[in-house]
Each structure stands twice: as C-alpha cells, then as structure tokens.
mmCIF file of the N, C-alpha and C atoms, coordinates in Angstrom:
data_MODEL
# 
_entry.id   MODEL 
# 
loop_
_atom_site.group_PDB 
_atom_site.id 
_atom_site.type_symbol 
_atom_site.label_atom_id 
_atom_site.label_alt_id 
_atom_site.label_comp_id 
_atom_site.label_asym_id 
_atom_site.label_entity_id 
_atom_site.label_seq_id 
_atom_site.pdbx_PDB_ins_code 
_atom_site.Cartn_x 
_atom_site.Cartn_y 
_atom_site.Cartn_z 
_atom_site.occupancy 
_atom_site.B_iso_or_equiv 
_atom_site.pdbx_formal_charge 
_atom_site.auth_seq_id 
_atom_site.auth_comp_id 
_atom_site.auth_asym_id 
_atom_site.auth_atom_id 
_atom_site.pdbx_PDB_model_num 
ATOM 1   N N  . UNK A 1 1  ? 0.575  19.625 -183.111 1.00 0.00 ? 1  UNK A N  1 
ATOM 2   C CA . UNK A 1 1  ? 0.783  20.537 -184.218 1.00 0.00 ? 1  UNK A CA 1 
ATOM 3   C C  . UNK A 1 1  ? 2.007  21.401 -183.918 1.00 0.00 ? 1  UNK A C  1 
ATOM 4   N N  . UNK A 1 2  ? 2.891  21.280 -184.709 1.00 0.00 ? 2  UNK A N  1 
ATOM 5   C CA . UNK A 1 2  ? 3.945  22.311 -184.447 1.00 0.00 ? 2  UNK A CA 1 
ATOM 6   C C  . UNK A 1 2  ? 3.862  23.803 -185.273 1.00 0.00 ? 2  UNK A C  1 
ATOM 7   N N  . UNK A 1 3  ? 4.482  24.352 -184.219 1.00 0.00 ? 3  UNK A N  1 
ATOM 8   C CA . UNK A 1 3  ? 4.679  26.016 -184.752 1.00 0.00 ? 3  UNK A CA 1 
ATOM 9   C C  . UNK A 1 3  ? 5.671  26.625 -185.035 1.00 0.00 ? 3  UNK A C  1 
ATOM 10  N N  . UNK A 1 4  ? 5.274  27.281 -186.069 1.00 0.00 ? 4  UNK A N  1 
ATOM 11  C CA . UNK A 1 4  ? 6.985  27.897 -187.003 1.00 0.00 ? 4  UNK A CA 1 
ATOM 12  C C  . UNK A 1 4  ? 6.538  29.385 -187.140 1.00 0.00 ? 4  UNK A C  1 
ATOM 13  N N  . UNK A 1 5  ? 7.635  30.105 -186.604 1.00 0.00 ? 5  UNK A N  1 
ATOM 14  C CA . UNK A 1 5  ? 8.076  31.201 -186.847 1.00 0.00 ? 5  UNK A CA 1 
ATOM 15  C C  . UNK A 1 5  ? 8.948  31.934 -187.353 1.00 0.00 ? 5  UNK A C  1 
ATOM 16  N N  . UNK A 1 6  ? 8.630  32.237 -188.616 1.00 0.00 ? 6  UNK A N  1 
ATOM 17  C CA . UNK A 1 6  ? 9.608  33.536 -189.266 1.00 0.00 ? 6  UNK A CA 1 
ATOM 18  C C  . UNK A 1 6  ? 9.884  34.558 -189.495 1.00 0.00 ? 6  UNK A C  1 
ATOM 19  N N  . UNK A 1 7  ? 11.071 35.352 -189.696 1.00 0.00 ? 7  UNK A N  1 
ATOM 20  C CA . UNK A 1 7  ? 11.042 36.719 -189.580 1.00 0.00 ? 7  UNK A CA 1 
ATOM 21  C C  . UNK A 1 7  ? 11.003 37.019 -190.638 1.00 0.00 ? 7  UNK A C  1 
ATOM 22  N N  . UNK A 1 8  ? 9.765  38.108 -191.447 1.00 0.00 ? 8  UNK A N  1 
ATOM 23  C CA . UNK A 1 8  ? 9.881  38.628 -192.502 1.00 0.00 ? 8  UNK A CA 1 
ATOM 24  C C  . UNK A 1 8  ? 10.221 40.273 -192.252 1.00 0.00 ? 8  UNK A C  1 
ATOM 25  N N  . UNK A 1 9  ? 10.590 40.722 -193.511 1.00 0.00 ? 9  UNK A N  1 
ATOM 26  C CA . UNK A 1 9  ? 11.063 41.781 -193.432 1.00 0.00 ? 9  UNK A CA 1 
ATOM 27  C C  . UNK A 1 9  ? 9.926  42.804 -194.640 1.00 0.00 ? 9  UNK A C  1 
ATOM 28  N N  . UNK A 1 10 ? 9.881  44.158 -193.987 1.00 0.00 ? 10 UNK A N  1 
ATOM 29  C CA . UNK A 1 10 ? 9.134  44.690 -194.784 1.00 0.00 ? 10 UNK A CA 1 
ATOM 30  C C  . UNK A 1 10 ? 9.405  46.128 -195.298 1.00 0.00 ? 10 UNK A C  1 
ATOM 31  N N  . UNK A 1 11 ? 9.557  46.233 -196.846 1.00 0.00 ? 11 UNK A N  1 
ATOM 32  C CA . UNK A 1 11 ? 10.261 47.516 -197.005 1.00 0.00 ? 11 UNK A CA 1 
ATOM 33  C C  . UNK A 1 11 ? 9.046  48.572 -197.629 1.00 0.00 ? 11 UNK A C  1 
ATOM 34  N N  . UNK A 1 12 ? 9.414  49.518 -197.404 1.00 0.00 ? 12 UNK A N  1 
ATOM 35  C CA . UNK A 1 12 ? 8.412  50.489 -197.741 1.00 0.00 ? 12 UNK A CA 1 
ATOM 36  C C  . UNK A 1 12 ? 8.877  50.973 -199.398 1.00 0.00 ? 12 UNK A C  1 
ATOM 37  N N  . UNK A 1 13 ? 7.261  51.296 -200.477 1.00 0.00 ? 13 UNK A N  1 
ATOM 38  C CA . UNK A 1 13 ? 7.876  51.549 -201.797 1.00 0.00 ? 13 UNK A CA 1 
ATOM 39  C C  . UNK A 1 13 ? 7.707  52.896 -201.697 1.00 0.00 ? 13 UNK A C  1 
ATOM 40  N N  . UNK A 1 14 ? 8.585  53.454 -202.648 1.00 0.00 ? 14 UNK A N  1 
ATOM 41  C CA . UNK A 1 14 ? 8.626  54.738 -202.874 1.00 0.00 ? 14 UNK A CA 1 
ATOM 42  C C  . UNK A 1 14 ? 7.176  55.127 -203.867 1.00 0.00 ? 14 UNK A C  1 
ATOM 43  N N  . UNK A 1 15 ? 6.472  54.449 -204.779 1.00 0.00 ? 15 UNK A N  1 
ATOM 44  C CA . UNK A 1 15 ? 5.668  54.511 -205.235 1.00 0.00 ? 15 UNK A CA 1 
ATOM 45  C C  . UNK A 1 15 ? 4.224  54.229 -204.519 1.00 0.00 ? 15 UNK A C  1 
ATOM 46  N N  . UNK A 1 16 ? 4.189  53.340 -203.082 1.00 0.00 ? 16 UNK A N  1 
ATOM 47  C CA . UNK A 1 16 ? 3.250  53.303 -202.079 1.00 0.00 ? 16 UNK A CA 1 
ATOM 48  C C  . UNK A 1 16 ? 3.624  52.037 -201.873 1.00 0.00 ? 16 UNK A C  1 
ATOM 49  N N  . UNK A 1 17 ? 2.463  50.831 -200.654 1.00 0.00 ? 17 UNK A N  1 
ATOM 50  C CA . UNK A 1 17 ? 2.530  49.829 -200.763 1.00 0.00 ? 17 UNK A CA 1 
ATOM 51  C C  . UNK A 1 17 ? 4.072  49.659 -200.078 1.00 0.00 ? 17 UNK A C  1 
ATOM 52  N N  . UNK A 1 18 ? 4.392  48.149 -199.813 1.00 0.00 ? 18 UNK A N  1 
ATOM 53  C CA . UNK A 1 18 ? 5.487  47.192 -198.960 1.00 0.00 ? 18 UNK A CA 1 
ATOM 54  C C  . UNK A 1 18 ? 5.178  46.010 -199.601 1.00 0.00 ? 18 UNK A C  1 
ATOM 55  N N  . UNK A 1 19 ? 6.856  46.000 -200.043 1.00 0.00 ? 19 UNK A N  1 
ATOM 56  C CA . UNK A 1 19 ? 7.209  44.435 -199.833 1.00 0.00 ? 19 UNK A CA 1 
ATOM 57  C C  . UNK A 1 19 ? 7.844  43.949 -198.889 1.00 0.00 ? 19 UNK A C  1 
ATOM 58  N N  . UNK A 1 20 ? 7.754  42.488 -198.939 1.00 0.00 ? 20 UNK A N  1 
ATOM 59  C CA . UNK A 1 20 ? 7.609  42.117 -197.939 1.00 0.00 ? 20 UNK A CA 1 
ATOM 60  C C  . UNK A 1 20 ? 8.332  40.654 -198.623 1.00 0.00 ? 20 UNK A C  1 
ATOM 61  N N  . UNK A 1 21 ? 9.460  40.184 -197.357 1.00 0.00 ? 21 UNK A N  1 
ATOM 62  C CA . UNK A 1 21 ? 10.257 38.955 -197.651 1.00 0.00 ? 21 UNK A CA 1 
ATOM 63  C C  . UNK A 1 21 ? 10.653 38.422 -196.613 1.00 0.00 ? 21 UNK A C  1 
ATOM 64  N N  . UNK A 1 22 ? 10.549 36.920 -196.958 1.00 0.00 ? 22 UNK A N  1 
ATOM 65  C CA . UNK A 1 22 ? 10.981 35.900 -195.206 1.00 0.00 ? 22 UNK A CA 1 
ATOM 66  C C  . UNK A 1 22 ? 12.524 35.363 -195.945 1.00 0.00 ? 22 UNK A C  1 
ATOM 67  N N  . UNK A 1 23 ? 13.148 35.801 -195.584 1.00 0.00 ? 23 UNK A N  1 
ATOM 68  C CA . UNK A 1 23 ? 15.091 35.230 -195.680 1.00 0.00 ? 23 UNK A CA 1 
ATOM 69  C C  . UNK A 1 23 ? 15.146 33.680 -195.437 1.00 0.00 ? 23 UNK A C  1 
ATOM 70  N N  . UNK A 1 24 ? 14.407 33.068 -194.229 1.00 0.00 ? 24 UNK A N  1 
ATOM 71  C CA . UNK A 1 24 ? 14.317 31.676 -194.175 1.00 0.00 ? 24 UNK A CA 1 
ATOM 72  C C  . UNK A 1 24 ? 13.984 30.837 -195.453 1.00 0.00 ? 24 UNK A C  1 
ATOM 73  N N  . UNK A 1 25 ? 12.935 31.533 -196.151 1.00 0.00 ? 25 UNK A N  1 
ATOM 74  C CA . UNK A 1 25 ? 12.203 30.582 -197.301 1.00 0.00 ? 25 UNK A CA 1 
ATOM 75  C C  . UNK A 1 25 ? 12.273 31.811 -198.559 1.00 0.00 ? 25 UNK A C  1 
ATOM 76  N N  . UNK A 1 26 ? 13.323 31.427 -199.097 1.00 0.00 ? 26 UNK A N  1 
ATOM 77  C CA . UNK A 1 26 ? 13.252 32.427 -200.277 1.00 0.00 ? 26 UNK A CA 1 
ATOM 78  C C  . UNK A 1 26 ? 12.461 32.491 -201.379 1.00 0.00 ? 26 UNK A C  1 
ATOM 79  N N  . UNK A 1 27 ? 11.515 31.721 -201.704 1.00 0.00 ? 27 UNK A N  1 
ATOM 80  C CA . UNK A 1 27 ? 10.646 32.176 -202.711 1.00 0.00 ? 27 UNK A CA 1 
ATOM 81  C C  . UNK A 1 27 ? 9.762  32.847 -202.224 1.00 0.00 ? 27 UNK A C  1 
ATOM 82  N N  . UNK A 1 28 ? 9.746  33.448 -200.990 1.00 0.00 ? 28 UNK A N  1 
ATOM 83  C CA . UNK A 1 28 ? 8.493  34.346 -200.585 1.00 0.00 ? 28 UNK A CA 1 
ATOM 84  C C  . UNK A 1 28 ? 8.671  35.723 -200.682 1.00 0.00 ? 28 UNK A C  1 
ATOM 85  N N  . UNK A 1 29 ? 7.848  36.177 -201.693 1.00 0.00 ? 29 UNK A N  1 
ATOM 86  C CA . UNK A 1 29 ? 8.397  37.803 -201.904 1.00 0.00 ? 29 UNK A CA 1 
ATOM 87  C C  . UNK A 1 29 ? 6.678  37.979 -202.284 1.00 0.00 ? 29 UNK A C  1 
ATOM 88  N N  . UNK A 1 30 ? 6.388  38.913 -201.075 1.00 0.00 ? 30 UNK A N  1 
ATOM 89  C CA . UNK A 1 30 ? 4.978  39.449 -201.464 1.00 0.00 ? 30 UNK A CA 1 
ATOM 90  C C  . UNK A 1 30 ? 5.070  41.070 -201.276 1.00 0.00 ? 30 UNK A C  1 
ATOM 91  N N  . UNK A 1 31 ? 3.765  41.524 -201.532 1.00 0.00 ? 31 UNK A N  1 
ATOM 92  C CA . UNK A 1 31 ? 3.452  43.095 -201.342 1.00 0.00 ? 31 UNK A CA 1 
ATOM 93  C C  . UNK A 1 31 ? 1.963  43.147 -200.755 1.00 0.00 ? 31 UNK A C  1 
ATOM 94  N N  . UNK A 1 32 ? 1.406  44.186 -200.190 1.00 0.00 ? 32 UNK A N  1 
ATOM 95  C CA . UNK A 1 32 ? 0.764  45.182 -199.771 1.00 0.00 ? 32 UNK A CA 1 
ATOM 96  C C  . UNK A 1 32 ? -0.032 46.500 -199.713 1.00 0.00 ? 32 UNK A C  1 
ATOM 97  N N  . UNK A 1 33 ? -0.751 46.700 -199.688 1.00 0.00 ? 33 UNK A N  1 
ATOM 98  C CA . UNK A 1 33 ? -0.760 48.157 -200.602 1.00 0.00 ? 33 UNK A CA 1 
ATOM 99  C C  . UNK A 1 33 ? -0.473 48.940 -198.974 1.00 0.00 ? 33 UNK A C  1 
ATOM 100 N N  . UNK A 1 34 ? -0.469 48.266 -197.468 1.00 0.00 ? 34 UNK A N  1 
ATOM 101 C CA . UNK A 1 34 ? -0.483 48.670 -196.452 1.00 0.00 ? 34 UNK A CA 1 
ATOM 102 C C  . UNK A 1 34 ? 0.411  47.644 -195.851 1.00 0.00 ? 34 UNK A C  1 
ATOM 103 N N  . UNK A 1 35 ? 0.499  48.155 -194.704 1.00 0.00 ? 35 UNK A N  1 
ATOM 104 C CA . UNK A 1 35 ? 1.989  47.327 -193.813 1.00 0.00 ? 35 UNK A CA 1 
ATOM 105 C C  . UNK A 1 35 ? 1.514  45.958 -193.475 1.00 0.00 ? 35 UNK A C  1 
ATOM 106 N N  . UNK A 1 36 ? -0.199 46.505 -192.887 1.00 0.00 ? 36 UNK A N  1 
ATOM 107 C CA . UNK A 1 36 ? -0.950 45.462 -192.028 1.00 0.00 ? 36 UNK A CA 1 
ATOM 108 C C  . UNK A 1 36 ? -1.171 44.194 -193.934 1.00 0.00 ? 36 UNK A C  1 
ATOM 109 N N  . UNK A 1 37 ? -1.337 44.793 -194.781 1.00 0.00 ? 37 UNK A N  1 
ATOM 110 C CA . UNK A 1 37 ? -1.747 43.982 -195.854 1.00 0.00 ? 37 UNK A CA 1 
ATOM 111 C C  . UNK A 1 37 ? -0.648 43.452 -196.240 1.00 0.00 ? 37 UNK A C  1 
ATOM 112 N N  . UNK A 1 38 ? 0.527  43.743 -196.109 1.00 0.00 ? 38 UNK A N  1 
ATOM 113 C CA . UNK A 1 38 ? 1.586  43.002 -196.844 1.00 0.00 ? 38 UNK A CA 1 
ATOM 114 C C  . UNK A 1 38 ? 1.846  41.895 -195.307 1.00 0.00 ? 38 UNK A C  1 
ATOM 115 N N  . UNK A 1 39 ? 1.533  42.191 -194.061 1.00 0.00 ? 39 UNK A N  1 
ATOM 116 C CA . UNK A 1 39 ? 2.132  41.329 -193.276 1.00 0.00 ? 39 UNK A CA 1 
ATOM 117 C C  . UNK A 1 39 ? 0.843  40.189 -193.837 1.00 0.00 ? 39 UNK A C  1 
ATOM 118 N N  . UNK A 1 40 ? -0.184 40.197 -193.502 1.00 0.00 ? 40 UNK A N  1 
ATOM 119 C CA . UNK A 1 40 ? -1.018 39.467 -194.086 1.00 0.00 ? 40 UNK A CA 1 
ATOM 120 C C  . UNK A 1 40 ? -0.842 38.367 -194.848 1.00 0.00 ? 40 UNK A C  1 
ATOM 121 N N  . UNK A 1 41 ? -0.348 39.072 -195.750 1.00 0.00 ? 41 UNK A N  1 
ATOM 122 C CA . UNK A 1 41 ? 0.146  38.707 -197.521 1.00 0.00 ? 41 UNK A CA 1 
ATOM 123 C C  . UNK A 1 41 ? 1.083  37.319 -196.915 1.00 0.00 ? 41 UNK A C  1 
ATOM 124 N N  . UNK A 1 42 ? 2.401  38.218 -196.148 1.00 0.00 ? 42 UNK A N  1 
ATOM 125 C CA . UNK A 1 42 ? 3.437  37.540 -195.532 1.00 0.00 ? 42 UNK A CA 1 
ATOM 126 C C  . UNK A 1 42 ? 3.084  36.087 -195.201 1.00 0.00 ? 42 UNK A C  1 
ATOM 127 N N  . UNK A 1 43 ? 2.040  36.284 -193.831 1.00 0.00 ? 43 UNK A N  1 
ATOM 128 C CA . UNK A 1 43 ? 1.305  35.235 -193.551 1.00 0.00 ? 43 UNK A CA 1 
ATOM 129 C C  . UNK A 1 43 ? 0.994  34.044 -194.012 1.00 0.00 ? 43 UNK A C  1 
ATOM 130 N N  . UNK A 1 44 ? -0.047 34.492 -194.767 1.00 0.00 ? 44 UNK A N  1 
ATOM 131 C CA . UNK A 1 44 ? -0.606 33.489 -195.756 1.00 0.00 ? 44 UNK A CA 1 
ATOM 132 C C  . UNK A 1 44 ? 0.450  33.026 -197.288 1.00 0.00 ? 44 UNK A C  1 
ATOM 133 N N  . UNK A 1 45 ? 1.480  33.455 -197.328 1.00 0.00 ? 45 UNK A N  1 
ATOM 134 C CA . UNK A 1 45 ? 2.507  33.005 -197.933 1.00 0.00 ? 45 UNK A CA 1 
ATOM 135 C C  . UNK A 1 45 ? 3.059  31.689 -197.117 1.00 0.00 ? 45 UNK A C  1 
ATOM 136 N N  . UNK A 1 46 ? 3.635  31.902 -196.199 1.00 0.00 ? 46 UNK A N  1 
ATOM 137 C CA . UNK A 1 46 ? 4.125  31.378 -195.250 1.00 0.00 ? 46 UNK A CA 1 
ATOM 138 C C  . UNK A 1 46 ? 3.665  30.629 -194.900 1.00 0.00 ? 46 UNK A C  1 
ATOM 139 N N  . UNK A 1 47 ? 2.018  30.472 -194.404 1.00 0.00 ? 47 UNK A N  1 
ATOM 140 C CA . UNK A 1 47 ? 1.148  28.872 -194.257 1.00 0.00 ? 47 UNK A CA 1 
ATOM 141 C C  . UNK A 1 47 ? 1.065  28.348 -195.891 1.00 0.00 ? 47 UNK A C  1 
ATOM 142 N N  . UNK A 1 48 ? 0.942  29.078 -196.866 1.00 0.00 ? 48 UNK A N  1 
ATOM 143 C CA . UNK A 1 48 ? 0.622  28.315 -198.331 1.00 0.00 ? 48 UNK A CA 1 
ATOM 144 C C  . UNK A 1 48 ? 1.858  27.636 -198.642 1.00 0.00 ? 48 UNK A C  1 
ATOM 145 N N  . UNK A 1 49 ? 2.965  27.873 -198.223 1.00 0.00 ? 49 UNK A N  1 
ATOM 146 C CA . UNK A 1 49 ? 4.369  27.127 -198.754 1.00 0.00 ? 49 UNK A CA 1 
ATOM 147 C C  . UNK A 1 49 ? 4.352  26.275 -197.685 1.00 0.00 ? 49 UNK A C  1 
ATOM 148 N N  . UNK A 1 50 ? 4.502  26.263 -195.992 1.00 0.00 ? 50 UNK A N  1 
ATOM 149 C CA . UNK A 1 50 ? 4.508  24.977 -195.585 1.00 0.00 ? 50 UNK A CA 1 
ATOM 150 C C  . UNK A 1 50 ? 3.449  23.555 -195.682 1.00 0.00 ? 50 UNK A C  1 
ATOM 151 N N  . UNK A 1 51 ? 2.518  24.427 -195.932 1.00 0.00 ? 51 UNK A N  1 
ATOM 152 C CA . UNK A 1 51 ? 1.343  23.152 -195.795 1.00 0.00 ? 51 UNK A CA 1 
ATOM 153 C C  . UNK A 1 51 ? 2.188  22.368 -197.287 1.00 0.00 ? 51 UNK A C  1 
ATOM 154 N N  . UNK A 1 52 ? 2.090  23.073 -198.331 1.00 0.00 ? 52 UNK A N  1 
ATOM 155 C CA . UNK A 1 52 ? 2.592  22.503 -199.517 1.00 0.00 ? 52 UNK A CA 1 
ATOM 156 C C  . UNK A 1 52 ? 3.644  21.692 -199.229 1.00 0.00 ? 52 UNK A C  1 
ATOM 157 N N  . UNK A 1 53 ? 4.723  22.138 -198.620 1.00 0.00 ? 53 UNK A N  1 
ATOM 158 C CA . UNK A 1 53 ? 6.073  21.315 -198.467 1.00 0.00 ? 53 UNK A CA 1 
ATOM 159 C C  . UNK A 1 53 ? 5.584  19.817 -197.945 1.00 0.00 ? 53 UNK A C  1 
ATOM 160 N N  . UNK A 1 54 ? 4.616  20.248 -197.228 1.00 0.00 ? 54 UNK A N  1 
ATOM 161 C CA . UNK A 1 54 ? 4.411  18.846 -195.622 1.00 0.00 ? 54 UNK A CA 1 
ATOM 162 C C  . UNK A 1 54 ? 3.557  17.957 -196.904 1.00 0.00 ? 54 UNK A C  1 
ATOM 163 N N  . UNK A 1 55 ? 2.727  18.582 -197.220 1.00 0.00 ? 55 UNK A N  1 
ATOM 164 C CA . UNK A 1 55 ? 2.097  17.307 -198.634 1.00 0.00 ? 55 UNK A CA 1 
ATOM 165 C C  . UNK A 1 55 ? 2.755  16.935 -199.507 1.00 0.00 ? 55 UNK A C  1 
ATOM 166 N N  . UNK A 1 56 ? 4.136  17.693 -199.538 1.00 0.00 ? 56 UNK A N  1 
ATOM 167 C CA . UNK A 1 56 ? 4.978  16.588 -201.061 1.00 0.00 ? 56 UNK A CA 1 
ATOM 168 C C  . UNK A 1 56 ? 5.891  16.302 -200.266 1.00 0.00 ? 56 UNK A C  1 
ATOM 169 N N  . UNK A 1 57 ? 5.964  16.351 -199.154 1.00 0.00 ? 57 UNK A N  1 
ATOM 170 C CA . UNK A 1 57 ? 7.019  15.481 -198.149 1.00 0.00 ? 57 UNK A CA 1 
ATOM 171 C C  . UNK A 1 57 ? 8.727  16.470 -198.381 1.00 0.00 ? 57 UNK A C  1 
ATOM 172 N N  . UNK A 1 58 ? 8.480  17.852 -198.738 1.00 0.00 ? 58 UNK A N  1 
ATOM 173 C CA . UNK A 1 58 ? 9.818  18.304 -198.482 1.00 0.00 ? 58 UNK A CA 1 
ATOM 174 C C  . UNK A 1 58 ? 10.455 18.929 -197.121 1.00 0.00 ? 58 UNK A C  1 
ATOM 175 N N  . UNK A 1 59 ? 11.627 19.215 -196.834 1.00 0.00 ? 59 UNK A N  1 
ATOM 176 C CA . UNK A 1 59 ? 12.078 19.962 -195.651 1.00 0.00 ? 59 UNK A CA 1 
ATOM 177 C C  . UNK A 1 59 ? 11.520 21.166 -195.193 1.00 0.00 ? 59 UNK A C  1 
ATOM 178 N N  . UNK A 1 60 ? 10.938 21.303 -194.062 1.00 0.00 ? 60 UNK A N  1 
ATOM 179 C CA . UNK A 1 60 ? 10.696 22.282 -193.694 1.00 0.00 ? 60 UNK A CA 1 
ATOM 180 C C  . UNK A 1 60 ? 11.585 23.421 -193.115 1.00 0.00 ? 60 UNK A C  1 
ATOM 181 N N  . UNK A 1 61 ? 12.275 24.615 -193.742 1.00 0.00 ? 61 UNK A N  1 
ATOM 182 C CA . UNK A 1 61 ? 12.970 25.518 -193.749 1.00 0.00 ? 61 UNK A CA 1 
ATOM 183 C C  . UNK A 1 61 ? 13.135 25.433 -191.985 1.00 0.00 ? 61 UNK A C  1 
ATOM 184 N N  . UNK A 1 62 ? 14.244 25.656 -191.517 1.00 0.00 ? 62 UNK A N  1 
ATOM 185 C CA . UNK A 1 62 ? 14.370 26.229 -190.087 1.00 0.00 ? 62 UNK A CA 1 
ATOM 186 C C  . UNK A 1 62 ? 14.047 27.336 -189.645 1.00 0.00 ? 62 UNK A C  1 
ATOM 187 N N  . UNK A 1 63 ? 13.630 27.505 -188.401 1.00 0.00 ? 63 UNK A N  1 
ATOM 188 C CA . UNK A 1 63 ? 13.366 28.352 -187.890 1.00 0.00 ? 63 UNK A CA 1 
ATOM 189 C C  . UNK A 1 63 ? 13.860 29.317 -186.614 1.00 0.00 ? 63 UNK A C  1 
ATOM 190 N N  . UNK A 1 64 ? 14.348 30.804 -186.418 1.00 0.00 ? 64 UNK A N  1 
ATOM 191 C CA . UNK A 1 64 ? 14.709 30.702 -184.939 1.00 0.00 ? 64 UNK A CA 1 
ATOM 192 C C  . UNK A 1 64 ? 13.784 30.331 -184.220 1.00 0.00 ? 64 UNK A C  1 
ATOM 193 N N  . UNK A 1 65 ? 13.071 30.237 -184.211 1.00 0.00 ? 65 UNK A N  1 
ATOM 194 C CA . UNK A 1 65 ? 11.490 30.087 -182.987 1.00 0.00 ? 65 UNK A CA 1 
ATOM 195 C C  . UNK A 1 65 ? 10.977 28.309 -183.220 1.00 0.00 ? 65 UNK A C  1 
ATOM 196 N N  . UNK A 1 66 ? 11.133 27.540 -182.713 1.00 0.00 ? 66 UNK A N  1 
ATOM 197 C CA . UNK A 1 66 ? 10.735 26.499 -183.738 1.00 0.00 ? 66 UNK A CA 1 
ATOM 198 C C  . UNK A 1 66 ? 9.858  25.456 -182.362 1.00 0.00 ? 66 UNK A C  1 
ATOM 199 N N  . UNK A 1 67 ? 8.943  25.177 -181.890 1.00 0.00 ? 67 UNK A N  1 
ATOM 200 C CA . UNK A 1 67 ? 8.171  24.663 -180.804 1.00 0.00 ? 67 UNK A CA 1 
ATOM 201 C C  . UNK A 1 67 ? 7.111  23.692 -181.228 1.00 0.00 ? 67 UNK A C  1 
ATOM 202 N N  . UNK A 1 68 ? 6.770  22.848 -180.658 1.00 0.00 ? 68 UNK A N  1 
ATOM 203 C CA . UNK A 1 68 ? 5.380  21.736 -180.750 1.00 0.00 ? 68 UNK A CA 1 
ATOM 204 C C  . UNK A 1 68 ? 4.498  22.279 -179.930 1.00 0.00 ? 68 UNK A C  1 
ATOM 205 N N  . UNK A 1 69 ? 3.194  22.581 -180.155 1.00 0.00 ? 69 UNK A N  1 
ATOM 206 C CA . UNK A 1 69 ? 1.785  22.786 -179.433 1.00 0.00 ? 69 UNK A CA 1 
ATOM 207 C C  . UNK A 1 69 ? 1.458  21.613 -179.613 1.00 0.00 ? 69 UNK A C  1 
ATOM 208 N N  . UNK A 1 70 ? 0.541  20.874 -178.771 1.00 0.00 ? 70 UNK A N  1 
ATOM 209 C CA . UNK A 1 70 ? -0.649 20.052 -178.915 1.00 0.00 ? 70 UNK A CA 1 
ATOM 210 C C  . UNK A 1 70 ? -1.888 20.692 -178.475 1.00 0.00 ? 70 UNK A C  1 
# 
C-alpha cells in the first residue's frame, strides 16, 4: 500500500471556522468550524479524491513525501 502525503494549508475566517486547501490537488477546498475539524475535513477529502482517482484509473497528483508501506 502506498502512502501519500500532502500539505494542506489552513486559513483562519474572520467570521469563525478554517478553510482549508491542498495546492497539490486543487479541487480540494474544505472548512471547519475548528482547526482540528477542518484538518479532518482535509483528510478525508484527500482519501475521498484518491481512492476515486485509483478506481477510474486517473493520475495520482505528486507528492513531496511519496513512499510504499507493505
């Protein structure tokens, strides 16, 4: 199983809550109502778009961190 790591970034709103965006894979733009909830968010963005890619057979975005576990 390989492992991918990305850096998301997380901005604080002036109204409350963080968004939250990975630069590697640009359709990922989530929020939070908390830091820990938007990284979360992040997360599970981030496994919901690769698993998707790997089942319709598209490229998987690069990564700086990019390693095989078995």
């Amino acid at each position: 199983m390989e492992l991918h790591n990305y850096t998301a970034f997380f901005e604080p709103l002036v109204e409350g809550g963080y968004n939250a965006v990975v630069p590697a894979i640009p359709e990922i733009r989530t929020f939070g109502e908390t830091l820990d909830d938007a990284k979360a968010m992040a997360e599970d963005a981030i496994r919901c778009y690769l698993e998707s890619a790997m089942q319709l057979g598209e490229e998987i975005p690069a990564t700086a961190s990019h390693c095989a576990h078995s």
